[in-house]
C-alpha positions in Angstrom: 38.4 8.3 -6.2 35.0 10.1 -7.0 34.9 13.7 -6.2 31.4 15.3 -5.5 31.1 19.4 -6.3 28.8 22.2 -6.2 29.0 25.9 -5.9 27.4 29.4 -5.9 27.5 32.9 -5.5 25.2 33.9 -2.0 23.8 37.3 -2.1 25.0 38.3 1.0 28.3 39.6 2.8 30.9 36.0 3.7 30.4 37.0 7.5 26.9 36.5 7.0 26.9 33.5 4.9 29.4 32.2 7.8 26.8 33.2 10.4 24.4 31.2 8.9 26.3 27.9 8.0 28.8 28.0 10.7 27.1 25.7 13.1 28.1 22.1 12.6 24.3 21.5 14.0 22.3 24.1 11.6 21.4 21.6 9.2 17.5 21.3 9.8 17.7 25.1 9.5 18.8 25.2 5.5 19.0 21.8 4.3 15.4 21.1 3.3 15.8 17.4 3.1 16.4 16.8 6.9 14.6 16.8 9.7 16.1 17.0 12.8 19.9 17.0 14.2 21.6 17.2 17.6 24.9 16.7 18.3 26.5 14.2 20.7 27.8 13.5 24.4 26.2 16.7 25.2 29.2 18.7 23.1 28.7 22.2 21.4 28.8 22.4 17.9 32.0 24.5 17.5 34.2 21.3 19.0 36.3 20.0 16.4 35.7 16.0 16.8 32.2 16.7 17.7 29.5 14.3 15.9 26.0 15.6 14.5 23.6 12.9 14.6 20.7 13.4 11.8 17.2 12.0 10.0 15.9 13.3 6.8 12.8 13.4 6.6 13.1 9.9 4.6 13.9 8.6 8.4 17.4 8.0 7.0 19.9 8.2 10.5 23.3 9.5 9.8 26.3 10.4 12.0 29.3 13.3 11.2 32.1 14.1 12.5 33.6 17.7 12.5 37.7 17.2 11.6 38.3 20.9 11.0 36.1 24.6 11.8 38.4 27.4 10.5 36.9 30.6 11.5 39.7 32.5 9.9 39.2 31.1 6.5 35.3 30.4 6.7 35.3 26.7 6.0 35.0 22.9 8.0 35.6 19.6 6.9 33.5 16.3 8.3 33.6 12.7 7.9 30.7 10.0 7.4 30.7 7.6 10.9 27.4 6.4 9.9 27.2 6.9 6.0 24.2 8.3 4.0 25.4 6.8 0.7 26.8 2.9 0.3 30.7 4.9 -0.1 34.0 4.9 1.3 36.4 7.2 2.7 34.5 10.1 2.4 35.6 13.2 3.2 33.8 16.6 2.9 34.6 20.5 2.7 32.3 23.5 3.0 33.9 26.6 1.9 33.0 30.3 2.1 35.0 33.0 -0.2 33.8 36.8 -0.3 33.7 38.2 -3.3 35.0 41.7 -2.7 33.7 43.6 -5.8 30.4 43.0 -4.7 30.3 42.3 -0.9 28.6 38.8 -2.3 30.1 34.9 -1.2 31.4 32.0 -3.1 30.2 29.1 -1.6 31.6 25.4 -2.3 30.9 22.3 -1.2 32.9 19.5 -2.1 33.7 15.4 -0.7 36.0 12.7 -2.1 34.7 9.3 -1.5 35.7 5.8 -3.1 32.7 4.3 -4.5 32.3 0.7 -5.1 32.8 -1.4 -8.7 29.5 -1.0 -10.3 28.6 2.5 -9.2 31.3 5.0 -10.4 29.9 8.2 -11.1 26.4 7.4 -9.5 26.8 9.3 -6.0 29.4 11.8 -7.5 26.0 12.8 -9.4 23.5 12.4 -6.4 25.7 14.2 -3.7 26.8 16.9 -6.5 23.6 17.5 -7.5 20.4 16.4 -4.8 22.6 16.8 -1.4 25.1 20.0 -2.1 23.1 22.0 -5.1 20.3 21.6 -3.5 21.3 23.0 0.0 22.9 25.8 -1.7 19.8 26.9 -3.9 17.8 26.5 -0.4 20.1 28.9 1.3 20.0 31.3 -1.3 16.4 31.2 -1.3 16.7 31.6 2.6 19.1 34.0 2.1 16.5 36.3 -0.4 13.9 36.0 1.8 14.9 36.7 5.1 18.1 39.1 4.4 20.0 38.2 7.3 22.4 41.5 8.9 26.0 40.7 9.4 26.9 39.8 13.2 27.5 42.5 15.0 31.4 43.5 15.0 32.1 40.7 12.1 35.6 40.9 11.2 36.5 39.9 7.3 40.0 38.6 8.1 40.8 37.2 11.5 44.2 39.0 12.1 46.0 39.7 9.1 44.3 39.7 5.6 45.9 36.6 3.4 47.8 38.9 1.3 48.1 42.7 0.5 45.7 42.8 -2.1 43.1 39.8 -1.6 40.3 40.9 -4.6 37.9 38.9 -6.1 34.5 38.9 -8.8 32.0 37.4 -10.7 32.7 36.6 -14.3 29.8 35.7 -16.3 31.0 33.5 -18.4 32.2 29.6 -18.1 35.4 28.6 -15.8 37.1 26.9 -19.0 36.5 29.6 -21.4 38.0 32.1 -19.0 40.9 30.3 -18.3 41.4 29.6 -21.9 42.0 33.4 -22.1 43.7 34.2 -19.1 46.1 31.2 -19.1 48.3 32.6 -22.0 51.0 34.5 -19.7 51.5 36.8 -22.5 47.7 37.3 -23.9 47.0 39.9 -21.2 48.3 42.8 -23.8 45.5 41.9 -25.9 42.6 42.2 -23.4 43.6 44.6 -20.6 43.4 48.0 -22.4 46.3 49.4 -20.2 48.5 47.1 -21.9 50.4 47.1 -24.6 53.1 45.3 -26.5 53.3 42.5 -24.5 55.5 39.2 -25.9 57.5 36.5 -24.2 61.1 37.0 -24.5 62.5 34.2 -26.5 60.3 31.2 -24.9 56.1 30.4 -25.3 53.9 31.8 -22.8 53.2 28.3 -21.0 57.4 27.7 -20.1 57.3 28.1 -16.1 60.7 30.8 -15.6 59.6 32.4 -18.9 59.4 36.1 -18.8 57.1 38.8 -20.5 58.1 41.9 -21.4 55.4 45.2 -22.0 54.1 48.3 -20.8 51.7 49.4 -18.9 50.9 53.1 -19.6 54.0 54.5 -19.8 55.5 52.0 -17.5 58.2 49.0 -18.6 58.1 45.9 -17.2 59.0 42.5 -17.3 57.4 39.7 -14.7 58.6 35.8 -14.3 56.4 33.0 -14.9 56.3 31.4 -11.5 53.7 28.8 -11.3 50.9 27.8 -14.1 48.5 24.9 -13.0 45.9 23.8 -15.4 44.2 21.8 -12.0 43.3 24.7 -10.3 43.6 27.3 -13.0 45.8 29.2 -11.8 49.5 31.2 -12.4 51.5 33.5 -10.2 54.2 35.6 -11.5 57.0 38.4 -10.3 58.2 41.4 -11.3 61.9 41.6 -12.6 62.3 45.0 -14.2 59.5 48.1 -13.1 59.9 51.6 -12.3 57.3 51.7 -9.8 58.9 52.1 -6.1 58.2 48.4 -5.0 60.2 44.6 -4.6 59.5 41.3 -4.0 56.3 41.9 -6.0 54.6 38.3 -6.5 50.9 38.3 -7.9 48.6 35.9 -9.5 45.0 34.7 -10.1 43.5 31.4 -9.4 39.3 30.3 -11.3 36.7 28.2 -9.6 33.7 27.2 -11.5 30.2 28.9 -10.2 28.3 24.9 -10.9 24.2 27.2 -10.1 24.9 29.2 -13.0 27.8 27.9 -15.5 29.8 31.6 -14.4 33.3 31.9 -12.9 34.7 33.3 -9.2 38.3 34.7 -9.8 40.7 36.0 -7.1 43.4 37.7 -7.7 46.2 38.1 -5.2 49.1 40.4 -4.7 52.3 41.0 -2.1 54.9 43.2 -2.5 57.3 45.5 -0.4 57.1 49.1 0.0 57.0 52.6 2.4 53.3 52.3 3.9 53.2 55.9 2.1 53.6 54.3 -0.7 51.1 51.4 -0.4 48.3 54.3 0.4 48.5 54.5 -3.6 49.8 51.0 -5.1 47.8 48.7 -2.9 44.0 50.1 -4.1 45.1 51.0 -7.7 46.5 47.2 -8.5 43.7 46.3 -6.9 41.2 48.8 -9.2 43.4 49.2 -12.6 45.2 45.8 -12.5 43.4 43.0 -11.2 39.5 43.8 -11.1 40.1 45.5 -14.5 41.5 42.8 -15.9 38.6 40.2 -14.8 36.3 42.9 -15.8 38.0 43.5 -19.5 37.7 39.4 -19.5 34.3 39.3 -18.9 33.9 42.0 -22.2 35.8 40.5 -24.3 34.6 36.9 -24.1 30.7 38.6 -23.8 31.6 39.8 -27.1 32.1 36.4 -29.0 
């Protein structure tokens, strides 16, 4: 199965991105290549199983249909009815991520298609590069020129916010070379200047159930290995020993390429119980001194080399 990606960062806040991508019949608005769209059987845009009916400006026809619109998590999902590309199967994603440290958006586009014998790779590279890429760099451009407001009474999380601390950035440097550094469980000691004296008790850093022991400031701790995925390059841990008046603590950070400009978006997640008196101080200094520090301190470090 072929897999078709591109992302970028969108100078603008992820409600206003949303605003501007949202409607499954906007495409003559931002994608340059087509011409005109409308969608069927009279339907509005936001009905899941509605289908868009396009040209390019080639004269090209294609049909979509919507499968999923999330407003919660800023993303929808569509299928080919009438392809554009001689493929199979094909299923595609748009998906919006703020990134908090800058009031900026992450925005990905990605489809899994089967291709036939004779032309692997061929419309992984023309839908990676000439359908998604190119929309993006057009919104962006949009986006630059016409500095669109966020709606009136926008609301970042729809309800509840997907964890307790939700934090992400922009790390200039490439997705692999970041997650070469991060992935060691017990590297962190050497790059996050709060930390110190940080090993693996007894096991390497890549066992799953393997626990590091260190200290941050004056604080002991140790925190279990919970997950490690070199797919999504990611980890999530828990804390088994710390002084600090919390429980069930379970963090982690998961990496996704930035394709416009060979950079990486990282979000770093965090839950935890505590007394809401309590959280007015833990939840925005792990977000500050633990998690943005450490994908700032990253960024330093590999700027460095």
């Amino acid at each position: 199965m072929a897999r078709a990606y591109a992302s970028i960062i969108l100078k603008a806040p992820v409600e206003t991105v949303w605003s501007q991508v949202r409607d499954f019949n906007s495409l003559p608005n931002w994608a340059p290549a087509i011409a005109r769209s409308k969608i069927e059987d009279g339907l509005e845009s936001d009905v899941v199983g509605c289908v868009r009916s396009f040209h390019t400006k080639d004269g090209e026809h294609v049909r979509e249909r919507l499968l999923t619109l999330d407003d919660a998590n800023y993303t929808y999902t569509y299928n080919f009815e009438k392809p554009a590309f001689p493929v199979k199967n094909y299923i595609a994603t748009l998906r919006l991520y703020p990134v908090t440290e800058a009031d900026q958006t992450f925005a990905e586009w990605e489809a899994t298609f089967d291709e036939a014998p004779g032309d692997e790779g061929k419309y992984e590279r023309i839908i990676s590069r000439e359908v998604f890429a190119a929309n993006w760099a057009n919104l962006a451009k949009i986006i630059a020129a016409k500095k669109p407001k966020k709606p009136d009474g926008a609301v970042r999380w729809k309800g509840f916010a997907p964890n307790k601390v939700w934090t992400s950035r922009v790390i200039r440097a490439p997705v692999e070379k970041v997650w070469r550094v991060m992935r060691d469980f017990a590297g962190m000691g050497a790059w996050h200047e709060d930390i110190s004296k940080m090993h693996m008790l007894g096991v390497r850093s890549d066992k799953v159930s393997g626990v590091r022991d260190f200290f941050f400031g004056d604080g002991h701790l140790n925190e279990e290995l919970l997950h490690l995925c070199d797919r999504t390059r990611s980890f999530s841990y828990r804390i088994t020993k710390c002084e600090i008046p919390w429980i069930n603590y379970v963090s982690g950070p998961r990496l996704w390429p930035v394709t416009a400009n060979n950079t990486t978006f990282g979000v770093w997640t965090g839950d935890w119980d505590a007394s809401p008196q309590d959280d007015l101080v833990l939840i925005p200094r792990t977000e500050q001194n633990v998690y943005q520090k450490a994908f700032a301190t990253v960024e330093r470090k590999l700027r460095r080399k």
